[in-house]
Backbone bond lengths (Angstrom), bond angles and torsions (degrees), N, CA, C in turn:
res aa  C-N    CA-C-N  psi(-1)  N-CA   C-N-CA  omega(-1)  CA-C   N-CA-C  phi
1 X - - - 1.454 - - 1.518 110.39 -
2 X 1.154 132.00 142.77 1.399 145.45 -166.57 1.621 115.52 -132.08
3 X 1.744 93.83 133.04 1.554 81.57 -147.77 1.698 96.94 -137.72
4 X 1.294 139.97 177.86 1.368 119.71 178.01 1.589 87.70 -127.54
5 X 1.251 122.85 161.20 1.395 111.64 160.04 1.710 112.07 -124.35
6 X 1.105 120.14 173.85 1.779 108.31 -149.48 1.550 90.76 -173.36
7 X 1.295 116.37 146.53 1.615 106.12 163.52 1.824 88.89 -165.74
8 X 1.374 110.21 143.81 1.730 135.94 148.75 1.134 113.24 -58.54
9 X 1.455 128.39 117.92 1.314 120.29 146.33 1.741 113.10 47.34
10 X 1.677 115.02 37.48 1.223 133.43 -174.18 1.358 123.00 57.95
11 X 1.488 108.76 -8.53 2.208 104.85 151.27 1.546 108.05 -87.32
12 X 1.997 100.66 121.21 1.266 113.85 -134.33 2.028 84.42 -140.46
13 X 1.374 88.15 141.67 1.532 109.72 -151.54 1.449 106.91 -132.43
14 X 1.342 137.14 107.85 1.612 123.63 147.23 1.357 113.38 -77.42
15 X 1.735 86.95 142.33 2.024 90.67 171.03 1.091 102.97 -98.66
16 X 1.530 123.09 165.76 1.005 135.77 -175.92 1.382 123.47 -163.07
17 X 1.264 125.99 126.05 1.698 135.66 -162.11 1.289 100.74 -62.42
18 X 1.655 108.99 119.75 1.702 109.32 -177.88 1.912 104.35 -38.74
19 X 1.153 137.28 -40.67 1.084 114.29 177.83 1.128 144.79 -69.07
20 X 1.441 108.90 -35.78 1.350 118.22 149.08 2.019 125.70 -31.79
21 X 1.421 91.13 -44.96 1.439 122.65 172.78 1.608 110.44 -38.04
22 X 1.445 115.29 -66.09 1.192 120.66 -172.19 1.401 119.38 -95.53
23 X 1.262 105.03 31.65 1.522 115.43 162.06 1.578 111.74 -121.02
24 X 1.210 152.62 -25.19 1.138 152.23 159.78 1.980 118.51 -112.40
25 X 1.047 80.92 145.91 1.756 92.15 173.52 0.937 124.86 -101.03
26 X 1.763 91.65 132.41 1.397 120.83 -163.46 1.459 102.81 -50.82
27 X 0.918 139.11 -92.63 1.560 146.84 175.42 1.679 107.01 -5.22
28 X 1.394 108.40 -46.84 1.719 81.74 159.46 1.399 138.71 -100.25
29 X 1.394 98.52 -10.55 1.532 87.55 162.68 1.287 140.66 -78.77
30 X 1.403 85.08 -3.29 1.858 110.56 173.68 1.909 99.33 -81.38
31 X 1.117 142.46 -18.02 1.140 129.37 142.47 1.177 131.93 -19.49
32 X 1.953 112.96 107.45 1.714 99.74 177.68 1.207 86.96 -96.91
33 X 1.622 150.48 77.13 1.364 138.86 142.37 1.226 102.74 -146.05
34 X 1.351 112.40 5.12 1.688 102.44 163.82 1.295 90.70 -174.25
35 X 1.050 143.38 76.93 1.570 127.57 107.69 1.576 90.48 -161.16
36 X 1.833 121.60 -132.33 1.489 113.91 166.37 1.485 155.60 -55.75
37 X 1.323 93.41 -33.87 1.428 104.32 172.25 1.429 120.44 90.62
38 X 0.860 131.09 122.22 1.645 118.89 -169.34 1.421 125.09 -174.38
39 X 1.222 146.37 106.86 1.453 154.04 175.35 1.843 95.01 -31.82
40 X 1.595 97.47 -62.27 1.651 97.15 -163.65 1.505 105.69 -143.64
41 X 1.148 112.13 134.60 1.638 108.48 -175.19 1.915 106.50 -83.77
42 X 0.871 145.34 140.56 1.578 157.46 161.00 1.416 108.74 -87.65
43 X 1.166 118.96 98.44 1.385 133.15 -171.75 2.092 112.16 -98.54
44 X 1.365 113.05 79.88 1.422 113.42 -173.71 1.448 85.79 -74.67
45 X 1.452 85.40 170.00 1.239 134.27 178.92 1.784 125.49 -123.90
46 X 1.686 132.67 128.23 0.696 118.25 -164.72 1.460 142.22 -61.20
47 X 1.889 116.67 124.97 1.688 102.98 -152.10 1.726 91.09 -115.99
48 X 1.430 97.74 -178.17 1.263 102.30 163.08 1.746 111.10 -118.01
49 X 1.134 121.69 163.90 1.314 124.50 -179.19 1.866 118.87 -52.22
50 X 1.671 92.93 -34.46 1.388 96.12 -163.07 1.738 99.73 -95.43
51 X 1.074 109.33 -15.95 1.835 118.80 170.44 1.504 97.61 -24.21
52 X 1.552 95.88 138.28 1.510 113.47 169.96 1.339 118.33 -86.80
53 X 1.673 109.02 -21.88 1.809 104.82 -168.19 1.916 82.05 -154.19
54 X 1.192 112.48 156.67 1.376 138.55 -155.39 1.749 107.54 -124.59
55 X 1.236 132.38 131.06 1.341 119.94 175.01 1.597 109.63 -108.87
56 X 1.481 128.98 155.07 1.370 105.15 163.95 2.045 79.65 -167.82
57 X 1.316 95.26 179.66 1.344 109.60 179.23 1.101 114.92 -145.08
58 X 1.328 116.33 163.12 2.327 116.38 -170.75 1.640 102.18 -115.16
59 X 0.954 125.20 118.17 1.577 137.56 174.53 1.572 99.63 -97.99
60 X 1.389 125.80 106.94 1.552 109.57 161.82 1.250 141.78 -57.82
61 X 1.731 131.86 -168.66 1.536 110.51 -161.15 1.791 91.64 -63.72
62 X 1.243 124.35 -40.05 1.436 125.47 -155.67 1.240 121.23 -72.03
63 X 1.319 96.83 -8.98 1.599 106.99 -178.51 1.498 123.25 112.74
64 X 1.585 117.92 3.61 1.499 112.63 -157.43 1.565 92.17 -107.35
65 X 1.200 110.96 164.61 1.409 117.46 164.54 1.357 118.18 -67.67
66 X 1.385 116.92 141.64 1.291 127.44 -163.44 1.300 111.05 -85.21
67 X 1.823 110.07 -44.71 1.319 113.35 -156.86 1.640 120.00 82.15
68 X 1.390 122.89 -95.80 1.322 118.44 -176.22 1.745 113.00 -126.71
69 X 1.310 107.61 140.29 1.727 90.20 174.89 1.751 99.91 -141.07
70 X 1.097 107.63 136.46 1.500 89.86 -177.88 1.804 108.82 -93.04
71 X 0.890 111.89 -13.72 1.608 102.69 -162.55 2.076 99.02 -86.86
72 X 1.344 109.11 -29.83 1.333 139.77 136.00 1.702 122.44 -14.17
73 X 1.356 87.47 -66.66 1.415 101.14 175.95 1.416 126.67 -78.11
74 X 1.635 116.90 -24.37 1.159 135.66 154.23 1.194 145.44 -55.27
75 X 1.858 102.77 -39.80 1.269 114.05 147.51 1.369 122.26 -78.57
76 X 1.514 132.66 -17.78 1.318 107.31 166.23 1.312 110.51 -75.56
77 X 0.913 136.89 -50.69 1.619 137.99 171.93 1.886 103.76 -19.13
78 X 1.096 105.46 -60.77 1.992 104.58 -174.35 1.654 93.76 -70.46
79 X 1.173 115.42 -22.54 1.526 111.04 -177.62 1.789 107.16 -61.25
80 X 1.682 102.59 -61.70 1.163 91.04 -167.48 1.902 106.32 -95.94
81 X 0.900 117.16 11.28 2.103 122.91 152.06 1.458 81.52 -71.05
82 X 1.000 160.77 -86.44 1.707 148.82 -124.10 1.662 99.36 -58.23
83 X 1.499 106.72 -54.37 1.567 127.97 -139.06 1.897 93.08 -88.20
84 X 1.387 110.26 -33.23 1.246 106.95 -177.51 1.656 116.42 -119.04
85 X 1.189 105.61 -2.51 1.470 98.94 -162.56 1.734 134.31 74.94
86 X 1.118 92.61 -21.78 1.662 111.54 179.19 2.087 105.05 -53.74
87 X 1.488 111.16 121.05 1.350 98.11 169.05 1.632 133.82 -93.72
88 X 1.787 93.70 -3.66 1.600 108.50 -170.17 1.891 112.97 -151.18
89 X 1.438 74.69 106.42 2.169 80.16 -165.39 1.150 105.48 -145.21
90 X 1.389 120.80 155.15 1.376 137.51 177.03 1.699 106.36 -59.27
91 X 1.354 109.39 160.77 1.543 117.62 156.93 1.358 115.80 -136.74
92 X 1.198 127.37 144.48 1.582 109.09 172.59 1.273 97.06 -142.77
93 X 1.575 107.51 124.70 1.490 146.87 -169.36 1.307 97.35 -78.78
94 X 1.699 133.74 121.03 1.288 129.73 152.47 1.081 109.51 -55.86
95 X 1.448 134.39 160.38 1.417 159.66 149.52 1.177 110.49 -87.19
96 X 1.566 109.64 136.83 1.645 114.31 153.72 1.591 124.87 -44.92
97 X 1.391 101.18 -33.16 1.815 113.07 175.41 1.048 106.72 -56.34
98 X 2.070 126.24 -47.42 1.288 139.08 -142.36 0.950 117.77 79.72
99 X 1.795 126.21 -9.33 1.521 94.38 120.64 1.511 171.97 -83.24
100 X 1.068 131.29 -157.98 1.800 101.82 -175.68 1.462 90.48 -143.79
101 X 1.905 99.70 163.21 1.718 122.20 -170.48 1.449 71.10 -123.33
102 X 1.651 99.72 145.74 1.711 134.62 -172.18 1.366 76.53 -107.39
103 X 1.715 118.15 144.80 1.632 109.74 156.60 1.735 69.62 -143.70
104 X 1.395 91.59 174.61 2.340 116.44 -159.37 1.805 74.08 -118.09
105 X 1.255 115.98 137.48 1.954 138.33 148.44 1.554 86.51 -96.66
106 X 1.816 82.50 157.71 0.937 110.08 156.95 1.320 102.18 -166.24
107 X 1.596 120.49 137.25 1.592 129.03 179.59 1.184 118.60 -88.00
108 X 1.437 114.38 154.66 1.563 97.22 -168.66 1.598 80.63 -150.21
109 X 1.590 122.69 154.83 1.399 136.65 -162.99 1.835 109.72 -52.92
110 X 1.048 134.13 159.62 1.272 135.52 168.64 1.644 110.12 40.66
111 X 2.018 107.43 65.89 1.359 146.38 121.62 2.208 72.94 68.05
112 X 1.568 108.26 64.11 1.141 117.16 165.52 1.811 100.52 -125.87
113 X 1.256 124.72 155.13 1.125 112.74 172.80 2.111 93.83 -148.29
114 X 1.363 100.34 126.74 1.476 111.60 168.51 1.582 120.01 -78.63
115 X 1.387 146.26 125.76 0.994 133.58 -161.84 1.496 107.45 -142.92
116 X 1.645 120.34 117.26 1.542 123.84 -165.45 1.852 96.50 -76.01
117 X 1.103 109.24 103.33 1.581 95.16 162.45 1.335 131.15 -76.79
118 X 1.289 108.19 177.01 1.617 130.71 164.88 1.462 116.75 -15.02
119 X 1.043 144.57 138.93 1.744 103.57 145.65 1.529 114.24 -83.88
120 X 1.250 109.80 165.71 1.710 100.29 -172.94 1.397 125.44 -106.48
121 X 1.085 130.76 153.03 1.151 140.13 -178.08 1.786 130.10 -104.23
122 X 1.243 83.98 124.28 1.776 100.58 -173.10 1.591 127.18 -108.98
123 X 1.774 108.55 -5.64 1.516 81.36 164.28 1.677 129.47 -88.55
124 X 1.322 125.16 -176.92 1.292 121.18 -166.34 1.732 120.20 -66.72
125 X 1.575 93.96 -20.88 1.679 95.64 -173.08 1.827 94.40 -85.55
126 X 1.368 131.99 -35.01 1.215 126.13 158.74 1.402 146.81 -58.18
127 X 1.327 104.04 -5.29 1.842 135.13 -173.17 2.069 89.52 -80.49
128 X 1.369 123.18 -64.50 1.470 124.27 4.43 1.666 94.88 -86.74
129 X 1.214 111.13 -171.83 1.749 129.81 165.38 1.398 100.78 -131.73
130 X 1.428 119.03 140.72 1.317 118.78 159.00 1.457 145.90 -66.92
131 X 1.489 102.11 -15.30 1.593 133.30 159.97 1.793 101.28 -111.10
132 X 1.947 92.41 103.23 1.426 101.25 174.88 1.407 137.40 -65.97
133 X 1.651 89.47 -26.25 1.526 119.53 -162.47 1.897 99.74 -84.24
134 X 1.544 119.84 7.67 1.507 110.85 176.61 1.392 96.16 -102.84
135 X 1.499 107.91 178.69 1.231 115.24 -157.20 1.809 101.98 -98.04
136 X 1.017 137.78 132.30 1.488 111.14 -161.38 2.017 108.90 -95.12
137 X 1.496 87.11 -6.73 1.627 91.86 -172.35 1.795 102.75 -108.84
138 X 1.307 108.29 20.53 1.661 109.27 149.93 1.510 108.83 -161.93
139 X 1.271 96.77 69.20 1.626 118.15 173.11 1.645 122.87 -77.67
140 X 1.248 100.82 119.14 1.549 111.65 177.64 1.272 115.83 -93.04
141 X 0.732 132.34 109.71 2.103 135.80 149.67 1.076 109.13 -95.97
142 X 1.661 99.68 161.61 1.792 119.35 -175.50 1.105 91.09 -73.72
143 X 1.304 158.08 -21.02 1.451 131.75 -152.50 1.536 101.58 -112.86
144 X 1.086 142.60 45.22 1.576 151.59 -160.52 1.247 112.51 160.48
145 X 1.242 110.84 122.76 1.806 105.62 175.50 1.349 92.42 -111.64
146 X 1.466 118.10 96.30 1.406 140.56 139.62 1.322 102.04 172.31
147 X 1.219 116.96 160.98 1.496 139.78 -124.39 2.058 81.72 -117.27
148 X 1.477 94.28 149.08 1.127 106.81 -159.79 1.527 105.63 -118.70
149 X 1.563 134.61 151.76 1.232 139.08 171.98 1.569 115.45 -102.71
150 X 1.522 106.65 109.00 1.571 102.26 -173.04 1.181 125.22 -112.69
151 X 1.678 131.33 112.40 1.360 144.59 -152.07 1.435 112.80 -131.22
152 X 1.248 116.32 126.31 1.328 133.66 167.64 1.663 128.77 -59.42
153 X 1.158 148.18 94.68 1.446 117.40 -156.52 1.751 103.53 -141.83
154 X 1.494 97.34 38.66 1.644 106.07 -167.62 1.437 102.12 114.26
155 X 1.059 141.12 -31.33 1.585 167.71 134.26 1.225 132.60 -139.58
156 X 1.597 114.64 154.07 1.625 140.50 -139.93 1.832 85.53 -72.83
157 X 1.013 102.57 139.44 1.711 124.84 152.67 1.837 114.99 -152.67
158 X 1.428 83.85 142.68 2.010 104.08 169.91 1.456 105.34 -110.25
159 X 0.768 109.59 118.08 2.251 125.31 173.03 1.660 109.43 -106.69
160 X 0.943 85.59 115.73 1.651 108.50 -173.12 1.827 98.87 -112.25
161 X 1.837 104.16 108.03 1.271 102.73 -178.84 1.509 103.75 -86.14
162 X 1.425 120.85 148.31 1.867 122.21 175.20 1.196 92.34 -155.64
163 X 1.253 101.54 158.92 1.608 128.69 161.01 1.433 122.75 -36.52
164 X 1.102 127.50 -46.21 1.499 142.32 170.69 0.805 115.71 -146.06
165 X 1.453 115.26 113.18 2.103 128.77 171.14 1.044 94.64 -65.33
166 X 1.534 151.19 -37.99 1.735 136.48 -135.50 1.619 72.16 -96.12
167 X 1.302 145.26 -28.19 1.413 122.20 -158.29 1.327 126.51 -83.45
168 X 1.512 105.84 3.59 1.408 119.67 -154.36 1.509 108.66 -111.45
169 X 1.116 100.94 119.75 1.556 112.25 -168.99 1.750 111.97 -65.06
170 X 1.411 107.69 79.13 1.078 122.59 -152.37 1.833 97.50 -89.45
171 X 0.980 122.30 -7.74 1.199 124.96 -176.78 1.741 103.82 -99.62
172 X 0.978 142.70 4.70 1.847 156.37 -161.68 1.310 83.33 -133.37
173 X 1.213 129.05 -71.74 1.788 104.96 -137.85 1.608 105.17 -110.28
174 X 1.752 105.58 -2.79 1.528 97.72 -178.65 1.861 112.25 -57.82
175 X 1.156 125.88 -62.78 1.526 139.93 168.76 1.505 100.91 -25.79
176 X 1.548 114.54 -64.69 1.524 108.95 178.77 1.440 113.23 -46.25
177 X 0.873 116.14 -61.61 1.936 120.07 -168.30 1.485 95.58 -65.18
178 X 1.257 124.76 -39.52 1.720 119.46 178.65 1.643 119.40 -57.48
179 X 1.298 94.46 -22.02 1.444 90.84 172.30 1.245 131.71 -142.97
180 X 0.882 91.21 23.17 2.162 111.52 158.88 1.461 112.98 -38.51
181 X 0.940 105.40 118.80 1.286 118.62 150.47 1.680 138.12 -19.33
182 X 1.404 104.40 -26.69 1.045 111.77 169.08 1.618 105.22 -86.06
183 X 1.184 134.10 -19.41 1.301 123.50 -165.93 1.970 97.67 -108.84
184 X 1.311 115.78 108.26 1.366 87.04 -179.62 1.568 119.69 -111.97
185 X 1.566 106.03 31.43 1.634 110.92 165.08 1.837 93.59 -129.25
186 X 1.683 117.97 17.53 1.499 114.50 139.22 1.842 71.75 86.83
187 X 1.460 84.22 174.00 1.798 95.87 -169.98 1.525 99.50 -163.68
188 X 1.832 123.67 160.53 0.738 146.82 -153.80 1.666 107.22 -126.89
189 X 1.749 113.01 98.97 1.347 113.64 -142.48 1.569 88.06 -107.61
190 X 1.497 108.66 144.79 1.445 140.00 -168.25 1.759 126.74 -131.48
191 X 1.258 100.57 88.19 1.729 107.11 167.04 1.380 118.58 -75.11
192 X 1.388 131.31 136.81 1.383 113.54 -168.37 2.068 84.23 -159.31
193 X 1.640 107.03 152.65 1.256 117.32 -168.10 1.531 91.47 -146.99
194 X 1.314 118.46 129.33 1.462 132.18 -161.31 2.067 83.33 -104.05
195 X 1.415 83.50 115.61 1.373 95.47 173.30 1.701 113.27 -91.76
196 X 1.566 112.89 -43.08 1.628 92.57 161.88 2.023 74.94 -145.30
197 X 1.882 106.02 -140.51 1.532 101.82 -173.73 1.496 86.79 -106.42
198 X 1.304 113.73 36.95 1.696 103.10 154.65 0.961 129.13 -131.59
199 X 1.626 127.33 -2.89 1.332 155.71 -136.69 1.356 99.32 -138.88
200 X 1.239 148.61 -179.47 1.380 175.91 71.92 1.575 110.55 -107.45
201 X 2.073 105.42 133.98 1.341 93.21 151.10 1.282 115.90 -120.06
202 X 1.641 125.29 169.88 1.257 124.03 -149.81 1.603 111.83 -162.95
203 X 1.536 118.86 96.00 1.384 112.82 156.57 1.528 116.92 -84.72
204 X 1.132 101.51 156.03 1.331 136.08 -174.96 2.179 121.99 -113.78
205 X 1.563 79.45 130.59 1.498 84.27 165.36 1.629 107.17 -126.42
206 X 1.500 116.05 130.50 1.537 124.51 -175.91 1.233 103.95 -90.46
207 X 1.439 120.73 148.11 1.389 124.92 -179.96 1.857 98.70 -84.08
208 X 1.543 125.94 148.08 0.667 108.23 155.03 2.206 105.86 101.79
209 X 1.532 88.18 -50.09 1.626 117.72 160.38 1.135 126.72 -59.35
210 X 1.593 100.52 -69.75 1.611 99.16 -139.87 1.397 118.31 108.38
211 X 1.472 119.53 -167.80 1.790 115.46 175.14 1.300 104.84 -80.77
212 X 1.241 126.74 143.78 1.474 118.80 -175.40 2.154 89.21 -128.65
213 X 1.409 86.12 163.64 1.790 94.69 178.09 1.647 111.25 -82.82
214 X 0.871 138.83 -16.05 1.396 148.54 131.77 1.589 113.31 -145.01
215 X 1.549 91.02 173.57 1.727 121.33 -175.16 1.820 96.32 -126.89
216 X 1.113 121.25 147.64 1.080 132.94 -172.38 1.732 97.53 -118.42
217 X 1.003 131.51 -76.82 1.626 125.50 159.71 1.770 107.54 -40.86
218 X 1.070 123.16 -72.54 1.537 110.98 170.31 1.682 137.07 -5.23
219 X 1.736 86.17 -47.65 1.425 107.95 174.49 1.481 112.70 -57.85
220 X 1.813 90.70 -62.79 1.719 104.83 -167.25 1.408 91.89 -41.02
221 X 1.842 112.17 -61.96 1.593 107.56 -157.89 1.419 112.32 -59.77
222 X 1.520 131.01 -31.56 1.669 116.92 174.40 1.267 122.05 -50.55
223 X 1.889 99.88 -36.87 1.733 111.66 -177.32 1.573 102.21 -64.09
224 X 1.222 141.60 -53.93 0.883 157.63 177.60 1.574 119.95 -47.78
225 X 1.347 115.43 -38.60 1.402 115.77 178.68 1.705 105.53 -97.90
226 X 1.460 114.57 -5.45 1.672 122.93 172.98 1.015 96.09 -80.52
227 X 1.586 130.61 -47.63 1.626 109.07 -152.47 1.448 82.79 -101.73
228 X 1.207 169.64 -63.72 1.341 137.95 -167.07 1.400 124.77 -36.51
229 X 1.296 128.34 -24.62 1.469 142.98 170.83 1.982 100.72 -88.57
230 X 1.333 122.78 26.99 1.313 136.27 -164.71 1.815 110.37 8.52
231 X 1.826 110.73 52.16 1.238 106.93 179.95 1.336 108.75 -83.45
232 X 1.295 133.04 -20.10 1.657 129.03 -138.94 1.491 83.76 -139.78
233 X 1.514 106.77 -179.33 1.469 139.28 -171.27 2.034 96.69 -98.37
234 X 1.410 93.26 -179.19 1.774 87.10 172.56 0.834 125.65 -88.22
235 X 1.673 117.12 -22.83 1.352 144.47 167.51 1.821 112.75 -104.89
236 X 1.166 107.67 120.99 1.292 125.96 -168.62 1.682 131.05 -143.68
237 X 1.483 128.45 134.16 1.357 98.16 -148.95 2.044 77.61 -112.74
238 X 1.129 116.01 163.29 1.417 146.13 -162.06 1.371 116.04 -115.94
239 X 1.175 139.50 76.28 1.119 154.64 178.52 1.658 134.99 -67.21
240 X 1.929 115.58 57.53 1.199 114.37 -170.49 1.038 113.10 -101.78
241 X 1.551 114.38 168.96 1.650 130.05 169.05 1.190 118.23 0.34
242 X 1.610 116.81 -58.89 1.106 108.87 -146.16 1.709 95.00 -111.64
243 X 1.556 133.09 -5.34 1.307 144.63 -170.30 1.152 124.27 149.94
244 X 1.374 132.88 -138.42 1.298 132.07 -146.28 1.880 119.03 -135.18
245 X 1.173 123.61 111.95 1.749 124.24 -179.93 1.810 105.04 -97.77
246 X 1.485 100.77 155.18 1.387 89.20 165.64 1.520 78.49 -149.67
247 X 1.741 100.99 126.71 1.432 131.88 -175.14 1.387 98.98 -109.12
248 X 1.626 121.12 123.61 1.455 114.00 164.09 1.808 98.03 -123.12
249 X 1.378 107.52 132.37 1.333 128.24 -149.84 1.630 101.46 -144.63
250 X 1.697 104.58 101.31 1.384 110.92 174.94 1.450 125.13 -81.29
251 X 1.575 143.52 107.77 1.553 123.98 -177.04 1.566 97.68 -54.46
252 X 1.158 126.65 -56.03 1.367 124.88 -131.25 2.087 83.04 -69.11
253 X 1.319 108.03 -64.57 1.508 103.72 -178.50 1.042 148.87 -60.89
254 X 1.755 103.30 -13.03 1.401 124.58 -156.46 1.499 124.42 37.53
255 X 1.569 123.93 31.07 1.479 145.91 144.68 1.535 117.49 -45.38
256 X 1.396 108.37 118.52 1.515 102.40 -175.41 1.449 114.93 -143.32
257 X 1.499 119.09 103.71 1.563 120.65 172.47 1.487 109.86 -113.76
258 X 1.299 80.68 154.50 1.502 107.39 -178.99 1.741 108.49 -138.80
259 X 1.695 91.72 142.69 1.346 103.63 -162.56 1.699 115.64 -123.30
260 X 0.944 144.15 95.96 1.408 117.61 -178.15 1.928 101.46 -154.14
261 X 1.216 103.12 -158.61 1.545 128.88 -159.69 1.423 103.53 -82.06
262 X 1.475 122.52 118.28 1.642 104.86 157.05 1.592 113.64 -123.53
263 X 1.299 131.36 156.37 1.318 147.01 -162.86 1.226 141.40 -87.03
264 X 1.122 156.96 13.05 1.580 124.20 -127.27 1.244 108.59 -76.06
265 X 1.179 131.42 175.00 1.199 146.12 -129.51 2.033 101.69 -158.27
266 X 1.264 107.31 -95.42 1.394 102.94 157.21 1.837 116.20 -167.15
267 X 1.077 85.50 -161.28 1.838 102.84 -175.52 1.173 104.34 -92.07
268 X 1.358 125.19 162.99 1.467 136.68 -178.24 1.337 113.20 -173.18
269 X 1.712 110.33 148.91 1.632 122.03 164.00 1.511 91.06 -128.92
270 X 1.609 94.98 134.98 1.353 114.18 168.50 1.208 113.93 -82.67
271 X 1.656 129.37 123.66 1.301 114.85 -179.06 1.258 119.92 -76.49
């Protein structure tokens, strides 16, 4: 099996030819102690060179469908600029439903790629939550005492703004909030600390993951749950683990790009 490996801002991804796909499991090849290793596998689908738009889907380390990933989406974007030359093309993201979100690449000099997302979704049956009737953009759980902002953006995230993300025992309570009961396709939990209205920094816990070195949707959703609380600018840069996002996020349009760094890493045959 032949595989590329690639990672954002150190959340780090092999692709892999849907066929290849359905012969081994994900969950172990997502093993970093014996085989590749990987936050999230990128599962293409077969293209042609001259293709205008590209399909692929994100399986996490555990095996579940991802839904949306942006840093994900970034590296496939330099994936398929390498393979075709193309600098500006469609992608279309499978869904866990089976259906799919279209997002527009675009490459930009020194292995950056800009990417128009989704717009996102905020009511409760779209989050989803299992109690419809709560409010999803001041959500309380037992495991956090303060109320949480919950946004759809290709997949579910809650952003919990505080004083200090580094202080938050993000390794204890991320798993809890990931799988609450209230969320029952699990969620992708977000600490974020507004450093001025241009800045935010922000660790991340991935559902499905674990702590990852960035989230690429994570971002959008922190940007997204800052400027509805009118903390930040429209353009704002994102400050995680592993480096740097710049999310520009319209209220009035609900327009949302995201811009940052993707990697490769190297080539591989699985024996």
């Amino acid at each position: 099996m032949h595989f590329t490996k690639m990672h954002g801002l150190g959340n780090d991804f092999a692709l892999i030819s849907e066929a290849d796909s359905q012969m081994h499991s994900i969950s172990q090849l997502a093993d970093r102690h014996t085989a590749i290793g990987f936050d999230q596998a990128i599962i293409i689908s077969d293209f042609k060179s001259q293709d205008s738009f590209f399909t692929i889907k994100f399986l996490n380390a555990d095996g579940s469908h991802a839904g949306g990933c942006g840093n994900g989406t970034r590296a496939a974007a330099g994936y398929f600029h390498k393979v075709t030359g193309q600098t500006d093309f469609k992608i279309h993201i499978t869904l866990p439903s089976g259906d799919y979100d279209v997002v527009e690449a675009s490459i930009m000099p020194n292995d950056i790629a800009k990417i128009k997302m989704p717009k996102p979704k905020f009511s409760a049956d779209q989050i989803p939550l299992s109690n419809l009737t709560l409010d999803p953009q001041s959500l309380i759980t037992s495991h956090f005492n303060a109320s949480g902002f919950c946004v759809n953006v290709g997949n579910p995230h809650i952003v919990f703004i505080v004083d200090d993300c580094l202080k938050i025992p993000l390794e204890t309570i991320g798993y809890s909030i990931e799988t609450d009961a209230l969320f029952p396709e699990r969620i992708n939990v977000e600490f974020i600390s507004i450093i001025n209205r241009d800045i935010l920094k922000m660790r991340v816990w991935e559902r499905g993951v674990g702590i990852t070195q960035a989230c690429g949707t994570g971002a959008c959703a922190a940007v997204i749950a800052a400027s509805h609380q009118g903390l930040i600018n429209q353009v704002c840069k994102v400050l995680l683990d592993g480096g740097e996002l710049d999310i520009d996020y319209s209220l009035d349009t609900q327009t949302l790009y995201m811009q940052g760094a993707y990697k490769f890493v190297y080539e591989g045959q699985l024996l």
